[in-house]
C-alpha positions in Angstrom: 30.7 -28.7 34.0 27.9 -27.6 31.6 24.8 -25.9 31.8 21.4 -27.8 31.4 19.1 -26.9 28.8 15.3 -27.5 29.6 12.7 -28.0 26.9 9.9 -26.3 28.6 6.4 -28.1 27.4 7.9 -28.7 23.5 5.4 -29.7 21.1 6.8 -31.5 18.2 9.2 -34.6 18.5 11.2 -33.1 15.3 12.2 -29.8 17.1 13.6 -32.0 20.6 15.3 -33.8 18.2 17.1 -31.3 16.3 17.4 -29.3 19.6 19.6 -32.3 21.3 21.2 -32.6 17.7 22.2 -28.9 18.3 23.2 -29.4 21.4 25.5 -32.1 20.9 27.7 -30.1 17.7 28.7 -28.0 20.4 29.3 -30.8 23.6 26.2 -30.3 25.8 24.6 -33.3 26.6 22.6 -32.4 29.5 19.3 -32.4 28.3 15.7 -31.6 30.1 12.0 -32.1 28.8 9.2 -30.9 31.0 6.2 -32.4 29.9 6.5 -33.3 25.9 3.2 -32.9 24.4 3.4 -35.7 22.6 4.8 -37.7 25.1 7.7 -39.8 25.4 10.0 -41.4 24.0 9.2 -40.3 20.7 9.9 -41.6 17.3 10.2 -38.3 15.4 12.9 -36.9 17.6 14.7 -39.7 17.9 14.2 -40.1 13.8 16.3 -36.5 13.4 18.5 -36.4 16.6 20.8 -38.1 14.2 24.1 -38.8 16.1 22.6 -37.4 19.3 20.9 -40.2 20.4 22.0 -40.9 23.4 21.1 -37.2 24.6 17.6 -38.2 24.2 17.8 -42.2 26.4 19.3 -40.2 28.9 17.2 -37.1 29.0 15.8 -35.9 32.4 11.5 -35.9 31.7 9.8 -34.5 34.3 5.8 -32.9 35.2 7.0 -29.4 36.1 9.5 -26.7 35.4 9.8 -26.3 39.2 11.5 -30.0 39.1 13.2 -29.7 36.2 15.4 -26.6 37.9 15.2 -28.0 41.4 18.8 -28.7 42.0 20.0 -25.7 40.2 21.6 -21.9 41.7 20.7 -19.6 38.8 18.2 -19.8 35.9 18.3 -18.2 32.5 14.9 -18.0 30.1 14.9 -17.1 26.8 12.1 -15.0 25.3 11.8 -12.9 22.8 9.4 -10.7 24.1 8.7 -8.2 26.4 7.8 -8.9 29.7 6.1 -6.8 32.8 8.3 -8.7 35.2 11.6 -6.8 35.9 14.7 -9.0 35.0 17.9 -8.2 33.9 18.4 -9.0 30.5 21.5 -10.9 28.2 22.7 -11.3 25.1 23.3 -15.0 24.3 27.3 -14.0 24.2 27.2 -12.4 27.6 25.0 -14.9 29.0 27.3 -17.3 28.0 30.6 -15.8 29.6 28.2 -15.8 32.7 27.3 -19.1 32.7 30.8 -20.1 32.5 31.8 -17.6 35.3 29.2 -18.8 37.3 29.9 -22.9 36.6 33.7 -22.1 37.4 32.6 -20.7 40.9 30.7 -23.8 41.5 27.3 -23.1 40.7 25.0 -25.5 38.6 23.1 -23.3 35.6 19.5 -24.1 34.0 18.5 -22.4 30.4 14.8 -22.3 29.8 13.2 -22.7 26.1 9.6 -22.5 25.9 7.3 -24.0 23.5 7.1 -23.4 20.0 3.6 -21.6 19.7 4.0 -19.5 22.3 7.5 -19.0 24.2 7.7 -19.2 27.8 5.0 -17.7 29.8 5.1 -15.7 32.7 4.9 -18.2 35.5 8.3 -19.7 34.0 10.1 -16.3 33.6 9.0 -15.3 37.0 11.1 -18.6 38.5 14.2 -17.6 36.2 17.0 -15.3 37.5 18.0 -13.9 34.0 16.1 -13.4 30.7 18.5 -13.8 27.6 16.8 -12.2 24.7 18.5 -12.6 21.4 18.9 -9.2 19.2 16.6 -10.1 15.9 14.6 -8.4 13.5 11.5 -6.6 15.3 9.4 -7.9 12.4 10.4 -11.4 12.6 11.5 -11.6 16.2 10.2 -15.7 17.0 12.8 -18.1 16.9 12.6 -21.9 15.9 12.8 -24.2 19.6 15.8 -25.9 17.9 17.4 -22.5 16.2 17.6 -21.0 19.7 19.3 -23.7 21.2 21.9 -23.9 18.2 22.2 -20.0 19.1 23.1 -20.3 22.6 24.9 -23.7 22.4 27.4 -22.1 19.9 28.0 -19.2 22.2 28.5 -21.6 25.0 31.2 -23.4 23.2 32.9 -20.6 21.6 33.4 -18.9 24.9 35.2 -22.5 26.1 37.6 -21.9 23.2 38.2 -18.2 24.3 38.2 -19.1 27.7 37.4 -17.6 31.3 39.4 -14.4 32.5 37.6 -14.3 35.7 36.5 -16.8 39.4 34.8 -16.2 41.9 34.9 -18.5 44.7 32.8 -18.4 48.1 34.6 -19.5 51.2 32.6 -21.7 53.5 29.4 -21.6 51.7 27.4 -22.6 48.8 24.9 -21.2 46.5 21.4 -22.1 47.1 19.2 -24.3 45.0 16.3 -23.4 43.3 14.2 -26.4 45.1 15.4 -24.3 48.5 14.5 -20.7 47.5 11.0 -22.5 46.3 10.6 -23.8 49.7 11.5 -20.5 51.4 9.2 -18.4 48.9 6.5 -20.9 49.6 7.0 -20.5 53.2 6.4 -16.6 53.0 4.0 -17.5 51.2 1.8 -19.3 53.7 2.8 -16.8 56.6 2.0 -13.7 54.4 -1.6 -15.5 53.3 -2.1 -16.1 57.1 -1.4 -12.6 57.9 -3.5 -11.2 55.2 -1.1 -9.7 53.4 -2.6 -10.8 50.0 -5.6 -8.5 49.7 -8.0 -7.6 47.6 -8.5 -11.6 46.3 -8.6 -10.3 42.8 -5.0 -9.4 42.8 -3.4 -11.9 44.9 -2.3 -14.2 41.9 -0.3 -10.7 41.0 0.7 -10.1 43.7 2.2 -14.4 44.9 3.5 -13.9 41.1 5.6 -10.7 42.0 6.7 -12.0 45.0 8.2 -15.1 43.6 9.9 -13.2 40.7 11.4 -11.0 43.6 12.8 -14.3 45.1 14.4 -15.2 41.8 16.3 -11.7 41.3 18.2 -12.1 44.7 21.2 -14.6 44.8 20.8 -16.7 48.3 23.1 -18.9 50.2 21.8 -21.8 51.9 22.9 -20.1 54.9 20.9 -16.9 54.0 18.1 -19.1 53.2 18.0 -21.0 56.6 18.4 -17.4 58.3 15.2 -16.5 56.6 13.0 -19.3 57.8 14.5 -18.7 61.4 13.5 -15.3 60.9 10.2 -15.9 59.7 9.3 -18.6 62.6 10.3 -16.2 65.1 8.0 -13.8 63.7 5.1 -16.7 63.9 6.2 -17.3 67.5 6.0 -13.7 68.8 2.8 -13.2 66.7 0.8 -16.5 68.6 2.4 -15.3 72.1 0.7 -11.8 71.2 -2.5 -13.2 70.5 -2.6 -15.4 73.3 -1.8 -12.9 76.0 
């Protein structure tokens, strides 16, 4: 098992080409493109993918970043800036190790690159469980789309050659995806915006924004998911019996 890398909203054909190119010198081949501004397929990647073709027929295109991670249990971004969302920040080595920790114990793992001009904005890092942050000059800190991915594909594979030292398993009970703590966020969503909770108006964009980043820090089962729903409908429940006695 691998991790997927996901092209978040790449602009030029050249860069997902030599990305996927990147990606295949060091065996990945699980490939993602969230809405390609150029659309797609495209010539130009396809042009200096070189042997990597087939990374780029089979690549997953989708609208959204939420769909691209849907079916995934733990999210890393890459930025190279700082960010006022708390996160616990990797190297690409120990991010790496992770990963492979993480795929070993079953889980399925998503790494985030954002587009060229401007990296990954907030609304993708607040969906991400991890930030991995590569340690480069402060006067030069922006990475090429495609030099990042070589980065943290390399890692990936040079961590297979040293191998794992440590697995975790989880008796009776899987990690949950991302598409189910999206649906449970949205959920307190709706019953925190019927309560009122998001007030004054101004700041409730902030305030949905920190809430989903909260959401991403904390590692959910699909049982502790489920709990939370029946938690929250039984709150709803006792809440209308109140107001209708």
């Amino acid at each position: 098992m691998q991790p997927c890398f996901v092209l978040v909203q790449p602009q030029m054909g050249e860069n997902i080409g030599a990305s996927a190119r990147a990606m295949w010198n060091f065996g990945l081949d699980r490939l993602r493109l969230v809405s390609p501004r150029d659309g797609w397929p495209n010539a130009s990647a396809t042009a200096v993918a070189s042997g990597a073709g087939r990374l780029l027929d089979e690549a997953l295109v989708v609208d959204t970043t939420a769909q691209a991670i849907a079916n995934t249990t733990f999210v890393f971004a890459t930025t190279a800036r700082h960010r006022a969302l708390t996160k616990i920040v990797y190297s690409p080595e120990r991010a790496m190790l992770e990963s492979r920790k993480r795929l070993s114990a079953g889980e399925d793992i998503a790494i985030l690159f954002g587009p060229e001009r401007s990296g990954l904005d907030n609304a993708c890092i607040a969906r991400a469980n991890a930030v991995i942050s590569v340690p480069v000059n402060s006067e030069s800190p922006s990475l090429n789309l495609s030099q990042c991915v070589l980065l943290i594909a390399y890692e990936w594979y040079r961590h297979g050659i040293i191998g794992v030292d440590r697995l975790e398993t989880m008796p009776k009970s899987e990690w949950a995806t991302h598409q189910e703590v999206e649906s449970l966020a949205a959920h307190y969503e709706q019953q925190l915006t019927t309560a009122g909770f998001f007030f004054p108006p101004e700041k409730s964009n902030r305030m949905k924004q920190n809430l989903r980043n909260l959401w991403s820090r904390i590692p959910l089962t699909r049982a502790e998911t489920q709990m939370l729903h029946g938690v929250l409908r039984q709150m709803a429940r006792e809440r209308n019996k109140d107001s209708q006695a």
